[in-house]
mmCIF file as Biopython writes it, N, C-alpha, C and O atoms, coordinates in Angstrom:
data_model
#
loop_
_atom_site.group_PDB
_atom_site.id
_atom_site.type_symbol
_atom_site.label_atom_id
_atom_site.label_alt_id
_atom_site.label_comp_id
_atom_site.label_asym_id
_atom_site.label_entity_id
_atom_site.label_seq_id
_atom_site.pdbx_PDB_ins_code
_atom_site.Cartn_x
_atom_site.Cartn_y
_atom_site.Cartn_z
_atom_site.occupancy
_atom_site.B_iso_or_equiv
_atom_site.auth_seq_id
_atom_site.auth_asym_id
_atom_site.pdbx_PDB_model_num
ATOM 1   N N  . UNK A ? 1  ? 210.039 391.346 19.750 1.0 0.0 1  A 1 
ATOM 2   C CA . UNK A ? 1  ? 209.704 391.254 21.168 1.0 0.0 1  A 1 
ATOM 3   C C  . UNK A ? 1  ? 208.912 389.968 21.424 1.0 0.0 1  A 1 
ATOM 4   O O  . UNK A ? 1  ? 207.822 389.857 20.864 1.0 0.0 1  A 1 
ATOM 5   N N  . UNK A ? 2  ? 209.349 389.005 22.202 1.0 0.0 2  A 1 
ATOM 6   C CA . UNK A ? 2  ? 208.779 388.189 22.953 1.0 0.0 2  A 1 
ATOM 7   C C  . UNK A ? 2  ? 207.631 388.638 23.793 1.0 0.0 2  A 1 
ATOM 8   O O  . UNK A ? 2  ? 207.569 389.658 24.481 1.0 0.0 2  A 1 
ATOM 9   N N  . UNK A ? 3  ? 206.370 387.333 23.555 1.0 0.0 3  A 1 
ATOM 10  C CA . UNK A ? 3  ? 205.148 388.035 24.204 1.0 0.0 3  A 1 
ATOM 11  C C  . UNK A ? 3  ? 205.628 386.653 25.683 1.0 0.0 3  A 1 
ATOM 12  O O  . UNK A ? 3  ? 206.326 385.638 25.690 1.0 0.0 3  A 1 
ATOM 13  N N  . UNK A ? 4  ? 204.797 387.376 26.717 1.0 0.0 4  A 1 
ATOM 14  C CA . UNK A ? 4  ? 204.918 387.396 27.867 1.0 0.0 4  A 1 
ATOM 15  C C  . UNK A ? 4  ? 204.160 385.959 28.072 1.0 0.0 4  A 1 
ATOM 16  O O  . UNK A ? 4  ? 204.704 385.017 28.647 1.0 0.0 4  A 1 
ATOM 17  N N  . UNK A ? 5  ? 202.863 385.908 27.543 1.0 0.0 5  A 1 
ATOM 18  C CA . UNK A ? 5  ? 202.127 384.641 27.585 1.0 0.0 5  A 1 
ATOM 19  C C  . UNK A ? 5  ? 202.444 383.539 26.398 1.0 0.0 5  A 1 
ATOM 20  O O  . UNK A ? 5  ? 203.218 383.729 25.459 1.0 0.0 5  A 1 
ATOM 21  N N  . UNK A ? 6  ? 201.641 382.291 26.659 1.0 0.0 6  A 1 
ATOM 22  C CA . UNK A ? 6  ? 201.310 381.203 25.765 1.0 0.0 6  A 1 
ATOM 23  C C  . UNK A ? 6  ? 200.026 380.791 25.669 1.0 0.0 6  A 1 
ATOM 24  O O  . UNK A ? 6  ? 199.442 380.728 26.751 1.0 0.0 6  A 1 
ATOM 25  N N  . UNK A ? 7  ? 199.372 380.475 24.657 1.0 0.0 7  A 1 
ATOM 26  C CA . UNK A ? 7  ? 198.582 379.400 24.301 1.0 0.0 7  A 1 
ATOM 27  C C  . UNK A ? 7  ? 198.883 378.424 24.986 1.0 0.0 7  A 1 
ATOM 28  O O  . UNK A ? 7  ? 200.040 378.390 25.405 1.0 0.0 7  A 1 
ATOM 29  N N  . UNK A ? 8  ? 197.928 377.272 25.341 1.0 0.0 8  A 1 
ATOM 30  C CA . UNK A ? 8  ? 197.890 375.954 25.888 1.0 0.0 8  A 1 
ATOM 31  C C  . UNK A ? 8  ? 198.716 375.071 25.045 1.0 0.0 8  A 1 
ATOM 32  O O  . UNK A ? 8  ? 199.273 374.090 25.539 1.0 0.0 8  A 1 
ATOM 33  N N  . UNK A ? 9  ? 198.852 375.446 23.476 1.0 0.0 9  A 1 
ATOM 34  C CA . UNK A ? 9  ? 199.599 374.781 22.151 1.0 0.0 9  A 1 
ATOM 35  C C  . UNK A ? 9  ? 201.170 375.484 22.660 1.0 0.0 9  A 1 
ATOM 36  O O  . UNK A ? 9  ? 202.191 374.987 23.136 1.0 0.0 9  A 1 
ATOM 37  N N  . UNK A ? 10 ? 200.918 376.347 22.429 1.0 0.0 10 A 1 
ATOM 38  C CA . UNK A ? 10 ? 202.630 376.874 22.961 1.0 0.0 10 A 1 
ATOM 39  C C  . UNK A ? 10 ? 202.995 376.647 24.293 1.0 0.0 10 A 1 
ATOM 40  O O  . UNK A ? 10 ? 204.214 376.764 24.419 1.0 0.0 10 A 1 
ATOM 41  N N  . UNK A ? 11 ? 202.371 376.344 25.430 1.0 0.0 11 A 1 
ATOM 42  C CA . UNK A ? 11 ? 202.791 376.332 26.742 1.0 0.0 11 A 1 
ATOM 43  C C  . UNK A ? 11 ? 203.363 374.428 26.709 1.0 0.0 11 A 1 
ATOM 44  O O  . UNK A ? 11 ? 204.339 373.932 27.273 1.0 0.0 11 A 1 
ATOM 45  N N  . UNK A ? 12 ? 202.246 373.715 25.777 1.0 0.0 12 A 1 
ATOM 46  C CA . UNK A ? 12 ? 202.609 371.969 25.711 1.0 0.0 12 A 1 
ATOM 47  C C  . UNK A ? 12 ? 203.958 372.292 25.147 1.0 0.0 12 A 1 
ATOM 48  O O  . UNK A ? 12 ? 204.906 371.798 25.756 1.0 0.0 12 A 1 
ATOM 49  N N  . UNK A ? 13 ? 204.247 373.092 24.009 1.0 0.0 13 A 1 
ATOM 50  C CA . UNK A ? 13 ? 206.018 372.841 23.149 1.0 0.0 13 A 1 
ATOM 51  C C  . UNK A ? 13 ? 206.562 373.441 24.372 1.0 0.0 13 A 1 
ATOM 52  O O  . UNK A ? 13 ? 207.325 372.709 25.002 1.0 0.0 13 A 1 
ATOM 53  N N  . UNK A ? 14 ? 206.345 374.573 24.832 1.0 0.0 14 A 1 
ATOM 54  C CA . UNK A ? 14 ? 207.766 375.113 25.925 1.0 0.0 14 A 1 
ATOM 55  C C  . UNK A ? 14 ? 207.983 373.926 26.912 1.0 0.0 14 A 1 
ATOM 56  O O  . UNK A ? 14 ? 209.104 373.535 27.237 1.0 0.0 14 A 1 
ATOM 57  N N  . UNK A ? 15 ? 206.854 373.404 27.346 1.0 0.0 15 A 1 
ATOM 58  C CA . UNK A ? 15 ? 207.421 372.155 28.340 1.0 0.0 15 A 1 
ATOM 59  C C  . UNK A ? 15 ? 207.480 371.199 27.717 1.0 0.0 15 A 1 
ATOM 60  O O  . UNK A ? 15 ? 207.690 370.270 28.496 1.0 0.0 15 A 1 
ATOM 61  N N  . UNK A ? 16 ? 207.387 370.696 26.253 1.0 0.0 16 A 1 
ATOM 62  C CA . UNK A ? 16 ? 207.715 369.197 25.977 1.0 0.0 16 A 1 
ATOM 63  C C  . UNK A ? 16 ? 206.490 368.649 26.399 1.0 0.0 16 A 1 
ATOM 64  O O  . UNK A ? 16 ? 206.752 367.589 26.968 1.0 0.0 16 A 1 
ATOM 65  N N  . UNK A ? 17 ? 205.462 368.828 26.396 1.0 0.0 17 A 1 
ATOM 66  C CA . UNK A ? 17 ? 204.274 367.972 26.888 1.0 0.0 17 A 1 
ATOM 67  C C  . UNK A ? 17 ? 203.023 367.865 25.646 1.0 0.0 17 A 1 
ATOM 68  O O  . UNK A ? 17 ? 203.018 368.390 24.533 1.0 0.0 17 A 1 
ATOM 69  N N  . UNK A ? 18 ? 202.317 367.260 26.092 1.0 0.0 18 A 1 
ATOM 70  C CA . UNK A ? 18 ? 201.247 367.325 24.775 1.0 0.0 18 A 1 
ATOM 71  C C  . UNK A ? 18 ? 200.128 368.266 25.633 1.0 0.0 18 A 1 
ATOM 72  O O  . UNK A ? 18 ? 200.076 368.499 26.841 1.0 0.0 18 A 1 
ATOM 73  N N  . UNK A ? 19 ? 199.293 368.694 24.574 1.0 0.0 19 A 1 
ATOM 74  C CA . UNK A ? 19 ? 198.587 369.484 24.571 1.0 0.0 19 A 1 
ATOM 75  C C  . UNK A ? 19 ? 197.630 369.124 25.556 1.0 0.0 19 A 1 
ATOM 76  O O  . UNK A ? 19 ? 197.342 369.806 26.539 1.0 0.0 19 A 1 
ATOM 77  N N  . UNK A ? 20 ? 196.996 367.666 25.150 1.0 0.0 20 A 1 
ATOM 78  C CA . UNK A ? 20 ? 195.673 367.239 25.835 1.0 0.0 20 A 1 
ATOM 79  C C  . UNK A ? 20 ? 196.129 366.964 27.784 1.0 0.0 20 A 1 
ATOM 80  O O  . UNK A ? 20 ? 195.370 366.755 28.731 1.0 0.0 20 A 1 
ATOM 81  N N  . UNK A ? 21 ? 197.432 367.071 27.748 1.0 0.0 21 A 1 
ATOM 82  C CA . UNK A ? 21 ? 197.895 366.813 29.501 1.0 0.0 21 A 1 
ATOM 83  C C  . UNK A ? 21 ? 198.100 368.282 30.094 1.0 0.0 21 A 1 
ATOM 84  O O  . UNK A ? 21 ? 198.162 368.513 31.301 1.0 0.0 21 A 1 
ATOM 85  N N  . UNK A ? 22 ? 198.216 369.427 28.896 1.0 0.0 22 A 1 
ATOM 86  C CA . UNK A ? 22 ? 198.167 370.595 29.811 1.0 0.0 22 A 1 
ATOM 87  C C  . UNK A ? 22 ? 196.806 371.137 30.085 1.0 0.0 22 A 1 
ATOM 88  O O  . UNK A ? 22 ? 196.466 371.726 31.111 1.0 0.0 22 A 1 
ATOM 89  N N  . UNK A ? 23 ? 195.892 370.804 28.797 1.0 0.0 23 A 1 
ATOM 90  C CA . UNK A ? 23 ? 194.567 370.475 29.660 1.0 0.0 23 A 1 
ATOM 91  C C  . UNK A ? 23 ? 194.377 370.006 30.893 1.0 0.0 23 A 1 
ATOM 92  O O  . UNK A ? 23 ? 193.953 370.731 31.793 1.0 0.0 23 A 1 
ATOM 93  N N  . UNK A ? 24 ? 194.660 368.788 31.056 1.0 0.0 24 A 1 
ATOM 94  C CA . UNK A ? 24 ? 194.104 368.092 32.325 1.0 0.0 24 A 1 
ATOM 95  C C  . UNK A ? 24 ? 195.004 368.617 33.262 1.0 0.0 24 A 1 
ATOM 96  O O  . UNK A ? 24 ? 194.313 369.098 34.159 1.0 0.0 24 A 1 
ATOM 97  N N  . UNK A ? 25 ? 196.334 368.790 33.542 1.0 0.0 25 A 1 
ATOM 98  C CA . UNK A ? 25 ? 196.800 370.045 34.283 1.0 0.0 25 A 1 
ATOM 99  C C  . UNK A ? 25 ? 195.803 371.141 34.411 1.0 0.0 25 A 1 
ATOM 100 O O  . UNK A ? 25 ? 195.129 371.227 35.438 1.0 0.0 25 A 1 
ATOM 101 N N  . UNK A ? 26 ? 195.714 371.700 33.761 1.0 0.0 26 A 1 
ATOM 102 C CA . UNK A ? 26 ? 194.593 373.237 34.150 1.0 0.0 26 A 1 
ATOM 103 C C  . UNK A ? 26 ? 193.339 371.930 34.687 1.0 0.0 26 A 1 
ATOM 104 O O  . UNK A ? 26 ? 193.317 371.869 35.916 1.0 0.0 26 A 1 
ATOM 105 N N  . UNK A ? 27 ? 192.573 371.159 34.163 1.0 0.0 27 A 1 
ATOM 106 C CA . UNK A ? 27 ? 191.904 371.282 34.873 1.0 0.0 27 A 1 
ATOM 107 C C  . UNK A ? 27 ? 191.647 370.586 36.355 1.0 0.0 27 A 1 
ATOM 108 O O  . UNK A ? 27 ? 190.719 370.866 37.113 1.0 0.0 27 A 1 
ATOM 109 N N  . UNK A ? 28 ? 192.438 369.848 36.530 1.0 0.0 28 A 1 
ATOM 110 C CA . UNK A ? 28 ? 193.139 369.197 37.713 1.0 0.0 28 A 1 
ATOM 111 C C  . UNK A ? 28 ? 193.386 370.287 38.680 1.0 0.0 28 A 1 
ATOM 112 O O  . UNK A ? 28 ? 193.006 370.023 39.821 1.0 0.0 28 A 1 
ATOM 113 N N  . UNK A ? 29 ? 193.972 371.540 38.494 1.0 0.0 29 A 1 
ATOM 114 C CA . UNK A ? 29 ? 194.570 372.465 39.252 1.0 0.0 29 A 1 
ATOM 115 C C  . UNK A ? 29 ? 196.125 372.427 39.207 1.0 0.0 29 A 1 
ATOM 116 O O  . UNK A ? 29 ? 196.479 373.242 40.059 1.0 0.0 29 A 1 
ATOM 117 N N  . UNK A ? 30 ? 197.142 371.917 38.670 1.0 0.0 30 A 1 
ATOM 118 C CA . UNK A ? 30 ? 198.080 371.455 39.243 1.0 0.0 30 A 1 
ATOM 119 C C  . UNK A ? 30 ? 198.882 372.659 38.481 1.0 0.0 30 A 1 
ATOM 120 O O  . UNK A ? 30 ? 199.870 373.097 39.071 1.0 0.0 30 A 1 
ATOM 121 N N  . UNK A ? 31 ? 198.569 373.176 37.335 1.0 0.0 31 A 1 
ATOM 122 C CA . UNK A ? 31 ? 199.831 373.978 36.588 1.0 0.0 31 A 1 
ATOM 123 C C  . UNK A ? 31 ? 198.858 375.771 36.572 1.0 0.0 31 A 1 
ATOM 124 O O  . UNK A ? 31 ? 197.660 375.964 36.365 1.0 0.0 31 A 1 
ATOM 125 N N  . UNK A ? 32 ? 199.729 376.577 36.810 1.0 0.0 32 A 1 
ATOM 126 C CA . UNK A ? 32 ? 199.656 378.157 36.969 1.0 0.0 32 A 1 
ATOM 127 C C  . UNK A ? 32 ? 199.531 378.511 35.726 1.0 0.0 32 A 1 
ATOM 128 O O  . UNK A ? 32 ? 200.453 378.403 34.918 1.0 0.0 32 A 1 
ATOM 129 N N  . UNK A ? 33 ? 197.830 379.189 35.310 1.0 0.0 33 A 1 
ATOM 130 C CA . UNK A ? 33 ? 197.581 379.325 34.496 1.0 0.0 33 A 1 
ATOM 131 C C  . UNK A ? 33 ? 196.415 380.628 34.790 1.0 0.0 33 A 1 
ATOM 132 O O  . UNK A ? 33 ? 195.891 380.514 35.898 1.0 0.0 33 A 1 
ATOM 133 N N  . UNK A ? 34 ? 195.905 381.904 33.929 1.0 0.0 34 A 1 
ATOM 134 C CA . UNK A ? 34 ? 195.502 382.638 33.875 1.0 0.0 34 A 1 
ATOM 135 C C  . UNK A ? 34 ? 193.674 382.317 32.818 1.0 0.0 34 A 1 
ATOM 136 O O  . UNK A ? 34 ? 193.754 381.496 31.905 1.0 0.0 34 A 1 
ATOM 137 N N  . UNK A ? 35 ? 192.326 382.964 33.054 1.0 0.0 35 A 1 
ATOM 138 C CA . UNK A ? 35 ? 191.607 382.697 32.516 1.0 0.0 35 A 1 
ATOM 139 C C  . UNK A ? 35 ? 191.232 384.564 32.111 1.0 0.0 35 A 1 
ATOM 140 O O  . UNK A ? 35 ? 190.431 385.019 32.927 1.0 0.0 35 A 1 
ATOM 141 N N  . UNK A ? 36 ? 191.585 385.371 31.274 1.0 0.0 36 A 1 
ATOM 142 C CA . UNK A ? 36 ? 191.734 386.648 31.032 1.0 0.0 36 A 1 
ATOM 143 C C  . UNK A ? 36 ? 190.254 386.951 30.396 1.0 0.0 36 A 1 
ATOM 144 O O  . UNK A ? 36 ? 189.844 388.110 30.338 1.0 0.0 36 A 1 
ATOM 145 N N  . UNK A ? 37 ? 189.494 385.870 29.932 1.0 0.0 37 A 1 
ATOM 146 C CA . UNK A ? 37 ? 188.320 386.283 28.927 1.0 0.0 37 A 1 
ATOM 147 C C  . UNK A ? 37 ? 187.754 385.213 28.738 1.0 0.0 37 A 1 
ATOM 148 O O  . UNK A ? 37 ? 187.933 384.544 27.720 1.0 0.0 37 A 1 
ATOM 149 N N  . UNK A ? 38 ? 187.065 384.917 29.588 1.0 0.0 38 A 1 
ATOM 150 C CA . UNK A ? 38 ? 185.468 383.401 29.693 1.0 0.0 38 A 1 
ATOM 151 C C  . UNK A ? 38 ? 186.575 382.441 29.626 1.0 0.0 38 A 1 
ATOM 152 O O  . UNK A ? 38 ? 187.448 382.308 30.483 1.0 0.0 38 A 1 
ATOM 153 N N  . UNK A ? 39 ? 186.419 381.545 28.131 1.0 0.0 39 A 1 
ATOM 154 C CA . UNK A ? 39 ? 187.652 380.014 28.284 1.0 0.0 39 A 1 
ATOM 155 C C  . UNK A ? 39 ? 188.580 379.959 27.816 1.0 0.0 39 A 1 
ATOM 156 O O  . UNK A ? 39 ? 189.167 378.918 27.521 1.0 0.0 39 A 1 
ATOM 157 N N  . UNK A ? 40 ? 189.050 381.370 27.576 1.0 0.0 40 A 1 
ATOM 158 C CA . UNK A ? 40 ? 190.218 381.768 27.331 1.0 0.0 40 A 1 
ATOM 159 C C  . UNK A ? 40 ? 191.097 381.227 28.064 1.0 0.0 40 A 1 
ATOM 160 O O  . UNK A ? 40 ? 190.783 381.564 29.205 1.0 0.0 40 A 1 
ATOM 161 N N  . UNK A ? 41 ? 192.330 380.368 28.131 1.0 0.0 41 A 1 
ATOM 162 C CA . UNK A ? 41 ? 193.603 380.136 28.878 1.0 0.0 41 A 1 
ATOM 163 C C  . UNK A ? 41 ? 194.925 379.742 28.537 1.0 0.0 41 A 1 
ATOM 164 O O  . UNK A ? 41 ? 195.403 378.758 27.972 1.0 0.0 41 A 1 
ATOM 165 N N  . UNK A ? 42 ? 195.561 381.185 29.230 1.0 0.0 42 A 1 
ATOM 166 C CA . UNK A ? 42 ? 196.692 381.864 28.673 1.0 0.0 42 A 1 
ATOM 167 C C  . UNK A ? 42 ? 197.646 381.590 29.913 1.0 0.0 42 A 1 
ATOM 168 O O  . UNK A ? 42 ? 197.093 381.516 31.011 1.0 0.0 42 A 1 
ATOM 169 N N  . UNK A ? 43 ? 199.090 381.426 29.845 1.0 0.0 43 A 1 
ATOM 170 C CA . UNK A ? 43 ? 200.176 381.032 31.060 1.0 0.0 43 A 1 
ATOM 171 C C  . UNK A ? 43 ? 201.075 381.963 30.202 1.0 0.0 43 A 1 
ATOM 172 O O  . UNK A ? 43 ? 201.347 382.332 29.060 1.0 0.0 43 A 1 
ATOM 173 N N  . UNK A ? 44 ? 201.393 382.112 31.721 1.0 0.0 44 A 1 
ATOM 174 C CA . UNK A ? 44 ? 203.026 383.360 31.852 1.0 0.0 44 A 1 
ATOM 175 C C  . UNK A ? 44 ? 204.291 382.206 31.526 1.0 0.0 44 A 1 
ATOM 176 O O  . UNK A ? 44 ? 204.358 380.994 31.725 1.0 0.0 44 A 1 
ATOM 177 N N  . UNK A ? 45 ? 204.905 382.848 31.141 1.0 0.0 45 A 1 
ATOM 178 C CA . UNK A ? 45 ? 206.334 381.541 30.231 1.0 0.0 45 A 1 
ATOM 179 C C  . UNK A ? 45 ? 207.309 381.944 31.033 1.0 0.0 45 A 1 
ATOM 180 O O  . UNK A ? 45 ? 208.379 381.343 30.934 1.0 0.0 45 A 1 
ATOM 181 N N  . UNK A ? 46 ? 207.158 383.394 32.329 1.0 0.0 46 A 1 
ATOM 182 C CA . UNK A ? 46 ? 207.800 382.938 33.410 1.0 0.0 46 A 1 
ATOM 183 C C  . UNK A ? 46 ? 207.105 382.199 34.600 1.0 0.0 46 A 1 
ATOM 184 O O  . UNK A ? 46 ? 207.725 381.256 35.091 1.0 0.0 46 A 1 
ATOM 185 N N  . UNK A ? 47 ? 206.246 382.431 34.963 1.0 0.0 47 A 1 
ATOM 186 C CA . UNK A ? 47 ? 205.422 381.472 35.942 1.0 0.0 47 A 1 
ATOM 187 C C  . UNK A ? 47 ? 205.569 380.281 35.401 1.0 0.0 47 A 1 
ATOM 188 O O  . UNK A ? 47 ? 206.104 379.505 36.193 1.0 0.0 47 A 1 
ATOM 189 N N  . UNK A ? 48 ? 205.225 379.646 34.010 1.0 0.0 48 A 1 
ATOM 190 C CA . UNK A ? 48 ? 205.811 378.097 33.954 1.0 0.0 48 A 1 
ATOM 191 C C  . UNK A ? 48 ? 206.824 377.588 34.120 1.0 0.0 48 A 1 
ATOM 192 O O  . UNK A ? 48 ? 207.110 376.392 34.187 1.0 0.0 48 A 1 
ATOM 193 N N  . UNK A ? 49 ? 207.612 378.744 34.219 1.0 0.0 49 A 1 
ATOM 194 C CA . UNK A ? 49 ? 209.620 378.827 34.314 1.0 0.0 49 A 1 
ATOM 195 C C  . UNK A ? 49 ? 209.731 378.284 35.830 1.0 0.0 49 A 1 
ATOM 196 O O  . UNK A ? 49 ? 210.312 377.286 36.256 1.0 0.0 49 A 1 
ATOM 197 N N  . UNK A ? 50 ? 209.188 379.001 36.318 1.0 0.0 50 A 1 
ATOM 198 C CA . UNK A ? 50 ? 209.572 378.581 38.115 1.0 0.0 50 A 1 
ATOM 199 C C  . UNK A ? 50 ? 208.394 377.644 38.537 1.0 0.0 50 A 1 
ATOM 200 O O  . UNK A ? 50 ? 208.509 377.161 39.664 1.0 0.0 50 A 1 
ATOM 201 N N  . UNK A ? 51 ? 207.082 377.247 37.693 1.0 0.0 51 A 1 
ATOM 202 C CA . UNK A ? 51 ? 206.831 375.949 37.993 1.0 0.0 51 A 1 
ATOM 203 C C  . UNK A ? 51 ? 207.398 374.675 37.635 1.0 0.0 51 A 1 
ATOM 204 O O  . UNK A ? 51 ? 207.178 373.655 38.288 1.0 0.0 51 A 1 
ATOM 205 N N  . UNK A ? 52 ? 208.352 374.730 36.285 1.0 0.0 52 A 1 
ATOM 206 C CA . UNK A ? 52 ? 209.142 373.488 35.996 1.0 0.0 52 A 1 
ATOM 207 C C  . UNK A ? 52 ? 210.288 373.445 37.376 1.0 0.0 52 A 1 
ATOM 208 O O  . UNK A ? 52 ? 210.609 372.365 37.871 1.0 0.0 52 A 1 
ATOM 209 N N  . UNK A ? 53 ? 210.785 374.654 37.850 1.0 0.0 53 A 1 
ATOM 210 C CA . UNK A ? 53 ? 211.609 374.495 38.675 1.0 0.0 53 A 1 
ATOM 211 C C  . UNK A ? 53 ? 211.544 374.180 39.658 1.0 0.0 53 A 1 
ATOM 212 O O  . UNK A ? 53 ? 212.573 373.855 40.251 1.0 0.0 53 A 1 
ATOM 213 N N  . UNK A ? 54 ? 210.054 374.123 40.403 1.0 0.0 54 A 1 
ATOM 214 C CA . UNK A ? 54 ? 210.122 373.511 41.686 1.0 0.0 54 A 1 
ATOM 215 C C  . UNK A ? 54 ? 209.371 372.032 41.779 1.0 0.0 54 A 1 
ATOM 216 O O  . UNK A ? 54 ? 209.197 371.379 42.808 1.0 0.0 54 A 1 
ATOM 217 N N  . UNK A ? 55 ? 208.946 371.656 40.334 1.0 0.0 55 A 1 
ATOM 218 C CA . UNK A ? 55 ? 208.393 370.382 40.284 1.0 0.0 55 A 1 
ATOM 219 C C  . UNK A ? 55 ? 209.653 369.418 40.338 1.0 0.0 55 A 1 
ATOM 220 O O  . UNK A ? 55 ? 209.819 368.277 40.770 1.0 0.0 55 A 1 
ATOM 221 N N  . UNK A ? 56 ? 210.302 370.159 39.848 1.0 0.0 56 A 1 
ATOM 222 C CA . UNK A ? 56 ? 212.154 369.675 39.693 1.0 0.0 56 A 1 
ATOM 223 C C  . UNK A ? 56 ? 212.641 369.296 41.130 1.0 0.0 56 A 1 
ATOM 224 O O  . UNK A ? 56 ? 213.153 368.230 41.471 1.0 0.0 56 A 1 
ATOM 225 N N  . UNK A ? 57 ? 212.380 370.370 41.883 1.0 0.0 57 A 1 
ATOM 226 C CA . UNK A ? 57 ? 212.952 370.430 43.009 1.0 0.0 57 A 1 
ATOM 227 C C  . UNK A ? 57 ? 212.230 369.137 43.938 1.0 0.0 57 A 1 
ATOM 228 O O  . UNK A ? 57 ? 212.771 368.330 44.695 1.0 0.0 57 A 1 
ATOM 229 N N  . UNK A ? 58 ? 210.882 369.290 43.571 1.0 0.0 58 A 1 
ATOM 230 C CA . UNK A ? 58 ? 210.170 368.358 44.603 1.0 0.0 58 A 1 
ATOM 231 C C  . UNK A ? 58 ? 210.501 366.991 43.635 1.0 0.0 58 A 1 
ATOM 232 O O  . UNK A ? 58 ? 210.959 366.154 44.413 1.0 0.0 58 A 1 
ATOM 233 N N  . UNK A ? 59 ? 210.468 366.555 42.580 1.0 0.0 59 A 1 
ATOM 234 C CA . UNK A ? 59 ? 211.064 365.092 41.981 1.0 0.0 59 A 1 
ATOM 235 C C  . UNK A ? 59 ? 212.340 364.670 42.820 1.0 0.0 59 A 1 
ATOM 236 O O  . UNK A ? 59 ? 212.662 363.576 43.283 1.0 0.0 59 A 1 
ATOM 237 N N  . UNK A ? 60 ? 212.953 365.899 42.856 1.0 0.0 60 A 1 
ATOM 238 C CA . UNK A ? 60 ? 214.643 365.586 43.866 1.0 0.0 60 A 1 
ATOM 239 C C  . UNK A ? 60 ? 214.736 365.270 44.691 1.0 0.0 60 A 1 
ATOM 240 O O  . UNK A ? 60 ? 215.541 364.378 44.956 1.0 0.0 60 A 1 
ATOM 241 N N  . UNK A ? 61 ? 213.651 366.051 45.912 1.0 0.0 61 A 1 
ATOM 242 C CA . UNK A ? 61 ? 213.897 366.110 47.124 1.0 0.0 61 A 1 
ATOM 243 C C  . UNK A ? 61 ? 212.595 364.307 47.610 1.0 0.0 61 A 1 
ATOM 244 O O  . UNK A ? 61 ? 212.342 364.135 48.802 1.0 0.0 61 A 1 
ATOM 245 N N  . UNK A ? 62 ? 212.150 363.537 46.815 1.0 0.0 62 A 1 
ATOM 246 C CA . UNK A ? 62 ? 211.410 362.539 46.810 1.0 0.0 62 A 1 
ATOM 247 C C  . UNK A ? 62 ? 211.889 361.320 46.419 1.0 0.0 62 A 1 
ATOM 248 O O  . UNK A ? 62 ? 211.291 360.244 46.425 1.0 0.0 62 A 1 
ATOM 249 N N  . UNK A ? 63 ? 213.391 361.645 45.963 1.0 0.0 63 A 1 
ATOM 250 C CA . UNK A ? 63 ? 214.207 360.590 45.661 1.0 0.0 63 A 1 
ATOM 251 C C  . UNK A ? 63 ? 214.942 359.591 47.233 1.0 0.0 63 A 1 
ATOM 252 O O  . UNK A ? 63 ? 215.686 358.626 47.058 1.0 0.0 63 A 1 
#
């Protein structure tokens, strides 16, 4: 069974990003992310699903 969340280490591999930019995402505000226990931070791997998809959408619609 697939778990529902990621690590900040697993959320950088599912999007191809490095670690230290999904930091500054969370702390920027810009990427949907959960704080479950003090500095704990954990993301839904579907909520990042439909945030790659509309960052997508808005790269498109800016062309």
């Amino acid at each position: 069974m697939e778990r529902i969340t990621l690590t900040p280490e697993e959320a950088a591999d599912f999007l191809g990003l490095k670690r230290t930019k999904i930091y500054e995402l969370v702390r920027q505000g810009k990427i949907p992310h959960i704080r479950p226990a003090g500095r704990l931070i954990l993301f839904r791997r579907d909520t990042l699903t439909d945030w790659l998809e509309k960052q997508e959408k808005a790269s498109i619609s800016n062309c």
